[in-house]
C-alpha positions as CSV (number, residue, x, y, z in Angstrom):
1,X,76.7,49.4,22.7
2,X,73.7,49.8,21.1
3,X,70.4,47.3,21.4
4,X,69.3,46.1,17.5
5,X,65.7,47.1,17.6
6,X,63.3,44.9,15.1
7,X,62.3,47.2,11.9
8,X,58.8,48.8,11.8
9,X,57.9,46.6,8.8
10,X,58.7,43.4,9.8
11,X,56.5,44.2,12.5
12,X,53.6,44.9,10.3
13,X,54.2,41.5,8.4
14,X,54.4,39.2,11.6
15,X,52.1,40.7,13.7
16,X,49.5,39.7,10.8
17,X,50.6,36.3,10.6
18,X,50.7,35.9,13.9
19,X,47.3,36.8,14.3
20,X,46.3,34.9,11.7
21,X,47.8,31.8,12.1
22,X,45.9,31.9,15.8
23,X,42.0,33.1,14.1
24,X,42.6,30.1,11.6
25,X,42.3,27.4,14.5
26,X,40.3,29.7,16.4
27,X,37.6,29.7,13.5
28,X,37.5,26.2,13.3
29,X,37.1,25.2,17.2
30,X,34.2,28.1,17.3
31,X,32.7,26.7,14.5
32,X,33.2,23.2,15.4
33,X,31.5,23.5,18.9
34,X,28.6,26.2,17.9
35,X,27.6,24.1,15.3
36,X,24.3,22.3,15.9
37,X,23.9,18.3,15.6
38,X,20.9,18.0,14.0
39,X,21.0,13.9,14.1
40,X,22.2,12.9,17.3
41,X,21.4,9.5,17.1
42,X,20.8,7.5,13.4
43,X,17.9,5.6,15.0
44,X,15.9,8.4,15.6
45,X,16.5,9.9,12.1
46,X,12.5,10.7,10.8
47,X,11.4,8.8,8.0
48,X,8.8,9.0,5.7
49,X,7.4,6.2,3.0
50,X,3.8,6.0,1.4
51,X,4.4,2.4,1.2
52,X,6.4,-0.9,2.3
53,X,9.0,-2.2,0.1
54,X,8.1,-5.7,-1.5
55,X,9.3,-9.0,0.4
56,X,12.1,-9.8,-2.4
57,X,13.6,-6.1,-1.4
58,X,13.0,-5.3,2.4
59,X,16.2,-7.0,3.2
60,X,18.1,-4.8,1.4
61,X,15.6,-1.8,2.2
62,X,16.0,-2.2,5.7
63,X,20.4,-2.6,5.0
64,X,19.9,0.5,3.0
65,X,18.0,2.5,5.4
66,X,20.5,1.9,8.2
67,X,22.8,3.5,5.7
68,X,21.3,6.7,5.2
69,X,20.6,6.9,8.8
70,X,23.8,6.5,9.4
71,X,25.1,9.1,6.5
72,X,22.4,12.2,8.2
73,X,24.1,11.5,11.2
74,X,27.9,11.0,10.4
75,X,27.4,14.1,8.0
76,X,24.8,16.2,9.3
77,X,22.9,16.5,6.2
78,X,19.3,18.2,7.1
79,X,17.7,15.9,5.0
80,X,17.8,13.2,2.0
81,X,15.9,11.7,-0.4
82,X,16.0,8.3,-2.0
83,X,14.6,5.9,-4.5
84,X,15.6,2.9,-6.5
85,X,13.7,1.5,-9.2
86,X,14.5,-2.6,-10.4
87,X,13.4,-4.2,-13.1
88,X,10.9,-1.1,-14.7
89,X,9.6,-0.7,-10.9
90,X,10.5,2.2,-8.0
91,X,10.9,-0.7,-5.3
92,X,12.2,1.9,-2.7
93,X,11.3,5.3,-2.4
94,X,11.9,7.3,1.4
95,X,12.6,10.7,2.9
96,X,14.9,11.2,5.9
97,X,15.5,14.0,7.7
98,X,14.0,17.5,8.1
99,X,12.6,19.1,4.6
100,X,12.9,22.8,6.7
101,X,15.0,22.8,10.5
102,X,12.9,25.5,11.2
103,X,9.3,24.0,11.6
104,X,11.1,20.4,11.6
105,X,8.9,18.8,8.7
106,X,10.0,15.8,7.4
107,X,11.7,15.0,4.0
108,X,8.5,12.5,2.6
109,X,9.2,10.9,-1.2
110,X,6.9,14.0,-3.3
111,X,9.4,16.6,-1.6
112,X,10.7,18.5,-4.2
113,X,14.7,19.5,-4.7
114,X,17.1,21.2,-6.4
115,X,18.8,19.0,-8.6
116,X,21.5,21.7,-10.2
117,X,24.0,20.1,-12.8
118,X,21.9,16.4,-13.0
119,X,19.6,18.9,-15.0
120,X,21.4,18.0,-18.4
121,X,20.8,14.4,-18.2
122,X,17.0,15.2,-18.8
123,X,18.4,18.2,-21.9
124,X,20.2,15.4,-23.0
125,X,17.1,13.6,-23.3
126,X,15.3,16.2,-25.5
127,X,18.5,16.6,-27.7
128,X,18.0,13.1,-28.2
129,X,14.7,12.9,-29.2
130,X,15.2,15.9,-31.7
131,X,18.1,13.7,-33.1
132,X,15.5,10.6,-33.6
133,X,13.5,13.0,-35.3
134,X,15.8,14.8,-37.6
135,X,15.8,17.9,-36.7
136,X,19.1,17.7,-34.7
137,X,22.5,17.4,-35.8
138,X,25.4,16.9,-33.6
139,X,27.7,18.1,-35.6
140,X,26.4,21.4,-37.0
141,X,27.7,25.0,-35.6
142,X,26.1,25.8,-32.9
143,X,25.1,29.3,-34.8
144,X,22.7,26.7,-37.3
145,X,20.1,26.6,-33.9
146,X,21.6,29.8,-32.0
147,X,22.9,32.5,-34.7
148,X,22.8,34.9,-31.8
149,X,25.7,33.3,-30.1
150,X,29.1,35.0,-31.9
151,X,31.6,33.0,-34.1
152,X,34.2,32.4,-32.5
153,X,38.1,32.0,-33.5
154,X,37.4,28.0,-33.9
155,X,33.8,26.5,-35.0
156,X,31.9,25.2,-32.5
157,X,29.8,22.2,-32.4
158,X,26.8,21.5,-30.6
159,X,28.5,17.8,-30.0
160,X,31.4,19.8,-28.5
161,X,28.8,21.8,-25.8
162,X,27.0,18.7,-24.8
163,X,30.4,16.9,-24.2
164,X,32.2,19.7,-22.6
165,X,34.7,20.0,-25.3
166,X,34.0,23.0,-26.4
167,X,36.1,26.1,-24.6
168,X,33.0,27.7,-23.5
169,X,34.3,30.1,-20.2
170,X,32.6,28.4,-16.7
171,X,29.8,30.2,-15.1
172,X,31.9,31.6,-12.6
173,X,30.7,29.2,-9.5
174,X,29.0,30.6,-6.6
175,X,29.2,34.5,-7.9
176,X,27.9,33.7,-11.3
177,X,25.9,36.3,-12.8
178,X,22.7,34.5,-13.7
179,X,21.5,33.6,-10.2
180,X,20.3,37.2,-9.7
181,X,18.6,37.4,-13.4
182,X,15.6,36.2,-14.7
183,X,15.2,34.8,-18.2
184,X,11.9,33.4,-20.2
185,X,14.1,31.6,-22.6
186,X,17.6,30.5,-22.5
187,X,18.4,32.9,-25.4
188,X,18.5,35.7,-22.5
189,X,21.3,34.2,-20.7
190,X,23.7,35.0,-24.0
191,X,24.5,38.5,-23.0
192,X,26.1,37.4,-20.0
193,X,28.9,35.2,-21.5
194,X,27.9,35.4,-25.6
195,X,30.9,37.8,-26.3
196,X,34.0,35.9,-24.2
197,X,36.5,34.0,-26.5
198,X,37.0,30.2,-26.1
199,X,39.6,28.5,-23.7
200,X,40.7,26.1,-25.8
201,X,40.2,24.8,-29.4
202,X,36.9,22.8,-29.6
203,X,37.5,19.2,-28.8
204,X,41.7,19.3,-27.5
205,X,40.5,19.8,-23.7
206,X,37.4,18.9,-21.1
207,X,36.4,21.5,-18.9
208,X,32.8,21.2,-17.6
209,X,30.8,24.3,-18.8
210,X,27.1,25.2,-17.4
211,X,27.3,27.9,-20.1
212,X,27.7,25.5,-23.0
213,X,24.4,23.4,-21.9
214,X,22.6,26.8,-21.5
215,X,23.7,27.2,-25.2
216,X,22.5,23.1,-26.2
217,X,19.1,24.3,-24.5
218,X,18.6,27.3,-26.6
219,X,19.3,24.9,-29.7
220,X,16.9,22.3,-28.4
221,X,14.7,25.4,-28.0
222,X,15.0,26.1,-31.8
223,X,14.5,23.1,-33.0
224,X,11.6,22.1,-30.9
225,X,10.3,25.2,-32.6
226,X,8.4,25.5,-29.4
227,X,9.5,27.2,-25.7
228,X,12.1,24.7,-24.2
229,X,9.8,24.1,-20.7
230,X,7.1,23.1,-23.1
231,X,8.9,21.0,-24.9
232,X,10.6,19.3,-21.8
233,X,7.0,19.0,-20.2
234,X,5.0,17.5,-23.1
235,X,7.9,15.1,-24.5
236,X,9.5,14.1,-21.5
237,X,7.8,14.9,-18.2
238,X,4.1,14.0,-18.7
239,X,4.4,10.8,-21.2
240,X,6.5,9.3,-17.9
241,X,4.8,10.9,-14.9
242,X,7.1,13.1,-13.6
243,X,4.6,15.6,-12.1
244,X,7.1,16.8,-9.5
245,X,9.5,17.7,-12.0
246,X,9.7,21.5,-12.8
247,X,11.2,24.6,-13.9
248,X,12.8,26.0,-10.4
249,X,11.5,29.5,-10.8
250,X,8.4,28.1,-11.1
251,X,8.3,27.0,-7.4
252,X,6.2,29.6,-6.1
253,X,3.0,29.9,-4.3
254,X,-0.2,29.1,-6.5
255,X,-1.8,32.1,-6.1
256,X,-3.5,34.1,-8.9
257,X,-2.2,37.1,-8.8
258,X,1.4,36.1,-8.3
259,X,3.4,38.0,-11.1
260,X,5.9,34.7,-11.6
261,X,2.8,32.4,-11.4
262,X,1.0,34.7,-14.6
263,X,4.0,34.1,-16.4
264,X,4.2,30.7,-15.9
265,X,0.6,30.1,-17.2
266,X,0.6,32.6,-19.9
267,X,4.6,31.7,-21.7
268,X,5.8,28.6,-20.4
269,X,2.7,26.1,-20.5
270,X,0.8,27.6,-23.6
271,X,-0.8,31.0,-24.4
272,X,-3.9,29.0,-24.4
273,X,-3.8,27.0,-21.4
274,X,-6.6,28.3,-19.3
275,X,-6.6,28.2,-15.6
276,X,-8.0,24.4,-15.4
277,X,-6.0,23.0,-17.6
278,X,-2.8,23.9,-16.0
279,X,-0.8,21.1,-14.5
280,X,-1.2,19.7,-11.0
281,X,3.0,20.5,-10.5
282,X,2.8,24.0,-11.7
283,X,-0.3,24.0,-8.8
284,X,1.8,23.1,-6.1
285,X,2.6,25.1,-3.0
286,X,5.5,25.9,-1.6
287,X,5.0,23.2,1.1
288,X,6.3,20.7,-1.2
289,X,9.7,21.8,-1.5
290,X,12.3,21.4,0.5
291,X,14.8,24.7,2.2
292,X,18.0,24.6,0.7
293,X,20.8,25.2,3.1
294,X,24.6,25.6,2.8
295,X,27.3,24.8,4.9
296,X,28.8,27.6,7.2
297,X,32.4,27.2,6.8
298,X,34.4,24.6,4.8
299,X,32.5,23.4,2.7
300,X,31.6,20.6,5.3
301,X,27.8,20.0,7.4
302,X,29.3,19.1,10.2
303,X,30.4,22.8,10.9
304,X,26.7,24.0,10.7
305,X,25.0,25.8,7.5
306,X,22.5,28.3,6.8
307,X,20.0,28.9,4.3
308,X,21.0,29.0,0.7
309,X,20.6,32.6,-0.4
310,X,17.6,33.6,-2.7
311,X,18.7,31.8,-6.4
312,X,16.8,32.3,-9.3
313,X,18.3,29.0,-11.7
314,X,15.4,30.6,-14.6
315,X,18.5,31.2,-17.1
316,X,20.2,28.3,-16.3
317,X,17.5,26.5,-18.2
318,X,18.7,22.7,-18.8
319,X,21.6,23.3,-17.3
320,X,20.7,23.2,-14.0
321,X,17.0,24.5,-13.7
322,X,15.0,21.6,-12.6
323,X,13.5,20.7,-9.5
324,X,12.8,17.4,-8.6
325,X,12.2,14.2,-7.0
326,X,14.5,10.6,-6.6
327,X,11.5,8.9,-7.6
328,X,10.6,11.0,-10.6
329,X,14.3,10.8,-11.7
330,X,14.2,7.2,-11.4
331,X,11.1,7.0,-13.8
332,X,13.4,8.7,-16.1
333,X,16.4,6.8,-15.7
334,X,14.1,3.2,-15.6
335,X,12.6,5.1,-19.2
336,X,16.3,5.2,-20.6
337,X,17.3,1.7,-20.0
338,X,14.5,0.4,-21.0
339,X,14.1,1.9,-24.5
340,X,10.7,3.6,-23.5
341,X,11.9,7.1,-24.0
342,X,14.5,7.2,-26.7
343,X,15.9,4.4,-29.1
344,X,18.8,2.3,-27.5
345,X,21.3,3.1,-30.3
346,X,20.9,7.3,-29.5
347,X,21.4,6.3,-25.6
348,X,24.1,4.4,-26.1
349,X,25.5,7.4,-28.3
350,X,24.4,9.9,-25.6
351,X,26.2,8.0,-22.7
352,X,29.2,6.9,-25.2
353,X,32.6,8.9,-23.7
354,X,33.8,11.2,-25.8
355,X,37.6,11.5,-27.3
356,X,39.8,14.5,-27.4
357,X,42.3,15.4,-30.2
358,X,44.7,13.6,-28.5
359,X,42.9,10.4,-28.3
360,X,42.2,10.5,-24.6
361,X,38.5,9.7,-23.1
362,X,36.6,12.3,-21.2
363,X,35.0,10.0,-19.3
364,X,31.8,12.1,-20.0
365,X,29.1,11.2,-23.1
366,X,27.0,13.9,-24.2
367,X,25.3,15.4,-20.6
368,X,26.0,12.2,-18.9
369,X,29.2,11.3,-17.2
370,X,29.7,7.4,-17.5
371,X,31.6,6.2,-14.0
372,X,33.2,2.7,-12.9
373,X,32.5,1.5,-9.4
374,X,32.5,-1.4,-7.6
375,X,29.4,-3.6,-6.5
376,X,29.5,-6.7,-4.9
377,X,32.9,-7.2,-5.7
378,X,32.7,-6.8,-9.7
379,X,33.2,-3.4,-11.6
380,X,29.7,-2.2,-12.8
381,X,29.6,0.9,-15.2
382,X,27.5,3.8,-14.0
383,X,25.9,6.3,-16.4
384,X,23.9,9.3,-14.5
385,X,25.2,12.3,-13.4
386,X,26.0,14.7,-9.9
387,X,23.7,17.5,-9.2
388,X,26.2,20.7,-8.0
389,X,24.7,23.7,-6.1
390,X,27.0,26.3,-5.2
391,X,30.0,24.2,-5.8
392,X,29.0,21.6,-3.8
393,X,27.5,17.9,-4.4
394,X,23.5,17.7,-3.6
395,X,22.0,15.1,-6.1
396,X,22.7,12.0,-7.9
397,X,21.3,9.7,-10.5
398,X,22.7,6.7,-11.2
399,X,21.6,3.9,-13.9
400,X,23.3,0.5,-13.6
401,X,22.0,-1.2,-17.2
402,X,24.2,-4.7,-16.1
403,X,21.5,-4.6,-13.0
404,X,18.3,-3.6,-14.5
405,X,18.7,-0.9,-11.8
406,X,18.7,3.0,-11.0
407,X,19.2,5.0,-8.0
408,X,18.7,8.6,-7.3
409,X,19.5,10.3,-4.0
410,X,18.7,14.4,-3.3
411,X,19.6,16.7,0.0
412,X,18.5,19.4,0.7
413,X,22.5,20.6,1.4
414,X,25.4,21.4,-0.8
415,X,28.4,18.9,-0.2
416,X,26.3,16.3,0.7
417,X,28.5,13.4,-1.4
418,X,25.2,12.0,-2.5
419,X,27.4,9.9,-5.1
420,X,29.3,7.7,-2.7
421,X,26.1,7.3,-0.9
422,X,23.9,6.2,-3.8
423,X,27.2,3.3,-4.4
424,X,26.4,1.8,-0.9
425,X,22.9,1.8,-1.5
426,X,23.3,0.4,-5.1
427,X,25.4,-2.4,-4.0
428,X,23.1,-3.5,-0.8
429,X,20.6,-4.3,-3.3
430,X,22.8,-6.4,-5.7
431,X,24.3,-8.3,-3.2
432,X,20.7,-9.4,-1.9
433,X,19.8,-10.3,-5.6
434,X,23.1,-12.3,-5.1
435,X,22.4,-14.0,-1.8
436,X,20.9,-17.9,-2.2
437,X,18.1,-16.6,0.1
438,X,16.5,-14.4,-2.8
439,X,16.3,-17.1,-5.4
C-alpha cells in the first residue's frame, strides 16, 4: 500500500505561513524588550518653565503637570510641549522631556516643532483676512486665483478645498512625493498632482486632502499679490508675536553662506530686506528646534523609534509647512476668539461645519475641524485642529470659546495622541475655575 506523500506546493504555501505566523510574535517580543524606556519614572520627567504659573492656576498647573508626566511615561513620547492661554493670557506654558535623546537637552517653552496638518488653521487665517478685504471669494473656481491648476470634469471651488469637499487625490502619506522636493511658492507643488482627476464630485464626499490646502495657499498667494511666507509673516505672525513660528525649510543654521539661508533672505522676506533687518526667527539656530523621531514598529512609542528621515515640508506650504511653538499657537488661537485677528462673523464662518449634497455635516469648517468633548461633566465644543506627521498624531490646538480658553500641545514624535492629552489638561483647568476655592 502506498504512503500519501503531501504535494510540493502545499509545502511551499505552509512552510511560509508557518514561518510567518512565528516572526509576527517574534517581531513584537524583540521589539518590545529592545526598546528603550526613556521615562522610567514620571517624577523624574525634566521640565522646563521661564516662569511660575499665577496663584488662581497653579492648582490646576500642578494637576496638569502630573498629567503630562504621567503621558511621557505611559507613552514614551521623547518629549512635549504645552501651553494654555485664559482669558487673553498664556497662564501655562512648559517643556517635558528631551528636545534631542542624543545629547539629552530638554524640551524648554521657545522649542520649536513640527506642527504638520495644524498648519491650515493659520492658512485659514490668511484666507480669512483676504475675505474681510475683498479680494477673496469662497465660491469662485479655484482656476480665478490658480489658472495653472487644470479644469477638471466638475468645477471646483476654493470653499470646496478648504473644507475637504473637493475630490482632490491625498498626498499619498508617508511616500508622498513632495517631501523630497523643494518649492519657493506653492505653485511648484502643481506638477506633482495638477493633472489627476477628482474622486468625487465637489461637495457629495469628505476626504481630507493636503493637496487641496496646497492649492488654497497658492490662491491666498495670488490674491495677497505678494509671496505667501510674506504674507503669513507680516499679517499674521509679527502683528501677534509669534516669532517662533516659521516656514520649516527655513530651520537651518544662520550662517551666511548657507544656500537655503540666501534664499530665505533674498525671496521669502523681501528682495530688499538687508541683513539687519531680517527677523530674529529666521536668525535662529538649529538649537532651538526639537529632533523629530518616529516610532520603530506599529505605529506605537513604546516599541522604540528613530529619527524621522530628512523631510523637506517647503511645498507643502500652508498645508503643513510651519514650525512652531504651543505658546505661539495659543497667541493665535487667544487672537481668534477674541476678535483681534479677524472679525467674529468670518471666524464663525471659518469654523462653521460644512454640509454635503446629502445634507450630512463634515464635522470640519473651512481648515478647522470643530470637535465635541467632555469637560467637567458638560459637552464643550472644540474648534482647533490635529497636527499629522507621517500619518501619525504630533500636535494639537484646541480653542474652547464657552471657556475663554485655548490649549496647544506639540511632541517631538508621531502618534503621540496629543488630542486626548490636551482634553485632560483642558478640563483640569475648568474644573478648578469650577471649584468654590477659586472664587
Amino acid at each position: 500500500m502506498a504512503k500519501s506523500r503531501t504535494p510540493t506546493w502545499l509545502w511551499l504555501i505552509l512552510v511560509p505561513v508557518a514561518l510567518l505566523l512565528v516572526a509576527i510574535p517574534g517581531m513584537w517580543v524583540y521589539m518590545s524588550t529592545t526598546a528603550p524606556v526613556l521615562h522610567p519614572n514620571p517624577q523624574e520627567v525634566p521640565s522646563v518653565t521661564y516662569s511660575a504659573p499665577l496663584p488662581k492656576s497653579a492648582g490646576a498647573v500642578e494637576q496638569a503637570r502630573q498629567i503630562v508626566r504621567a503621558r511621557l511615561t505611559e507613552e514614551n513620547l521623547p518629549g512635549v510641549s504645552v501651553a494654555v492661554g485664559i482669558g487673553g493670557d498664556i497662564v501655562w506654558a512648559e517643556g517635558f522631556g528631551f528636545a534631542d535623546l542624543k545629547t539629552s537637552v530638554p524640551v524648554t517653552p521657545t522649542h520649536r516643532f513640527r506642527i504638520g496638518t495644524a498648519s491650515t488653521v493659520l492658512t485659514s487665517a490668511a484666507a480669512g483676512l483676504l475675505l474681510e478685504d475683498g479680494r477673496l471669494k469662497l465660491d469662485d473656481e479655484i482656476q480665478t486665483y490658480v489658472p495653472a491648476f487644470p479644469k477638471k470634469q466638475w468645477p471646483v471651488t476654493l470653499r470646496e478645498l478648504m473644507g475637504h469637499t473637493a475630490g482632490v487625490i491625498p498626498d499619498g502619506g508617508d511616500e508622498g512625493p513632495l517631501f523630497t522636493k523643494h518649492c519657493e511658492r506653492p505653485l511648484e507643488a502643481l506638477p506633482h498632482f495638477a493633472e489627476n482627476s477628482l474622486l468625487f464630485e465637489p461637495g457629495t464626499q469628505y476626504r481630507y486632502s493636503d493637496y487641496g490646502w496646497i492649492l488654497a495657499s497658492a490662491a491666498v498667494e495670488a490674491a495677497a499679490d505678494q509671496p505667501f511666507l510674506t504674507f503669513m509673516r507680516e499679517r499674521i505672525f509679527d502683528p501677534l508675536g509669534m516669532r517662533n513660528t516659521i516656514p520649516d525649510s527655513a530651520a537651518v543654521e544662520a550662517d551666511d553662506d548657507h544656500p537655503l539661508f540666501n534664499f530665505i533672505r533674498e525671496r521669502i522676506f523681501d528682495p530688499r530686506t538687508t541683513r539687519e533687518t531680517i527677523p530674529d526667527s529666521a536668525k535662529r539656530p538649529m538649537q532651538d528646534r526639537v529632533t523629530p523621531y518616529f516610532p520603530r514598529f506599529s505605529s506605537d512609542p513604546n516599541y522604540g523609534l528613530h529619527l524621522m528621515r530628512p523631510l523637506d515640508f517647503s511645498c507643502h506650504a500652508g498645508s503643513s509647512g510651519f514650525l512652531s511653538t504651543p505658546s505661539d499657537l495659543v497667541r493665535f488661537g487667544m487672537a481668534i476668539n477674541s476678535g483681534k485677528l479677524l472679525q467674529p462673523a468670518t471666524v464663525q464662518l471659518l469654523q462653521r461645519s460644512q454640509r454635503l449634497a446629502s445634507g450630512k455635516n463634515t464635522g470640519y469648517g473651512l481648515g478647522w475641524d470643530i470637535e465635541t468633548v467632555t469637560l467637567a461633566g458638560e459637552q464643550t465644543r472644540v474648534a482647533g485642529h490635529d497636527g499629522e506627521l507621517l500619518g501619525g498624531m504630533a500636535a494639537s490646538l484646541m480653542t474652547f470659546p464657552e471657556h475663554g480658553m485655548v490649549v496647544s500641545i506639540t511632541s517631538n514624535i508621531s502618534y503621540a495622541d496629543t488630542f486626548s492629552l490636551g482634553v485632560k489638561i483642558a478640563e483640569a483647568f475648568v474644573q478648578q475655575g469650577k471649584s468654590p476655592a477659586t472664587k
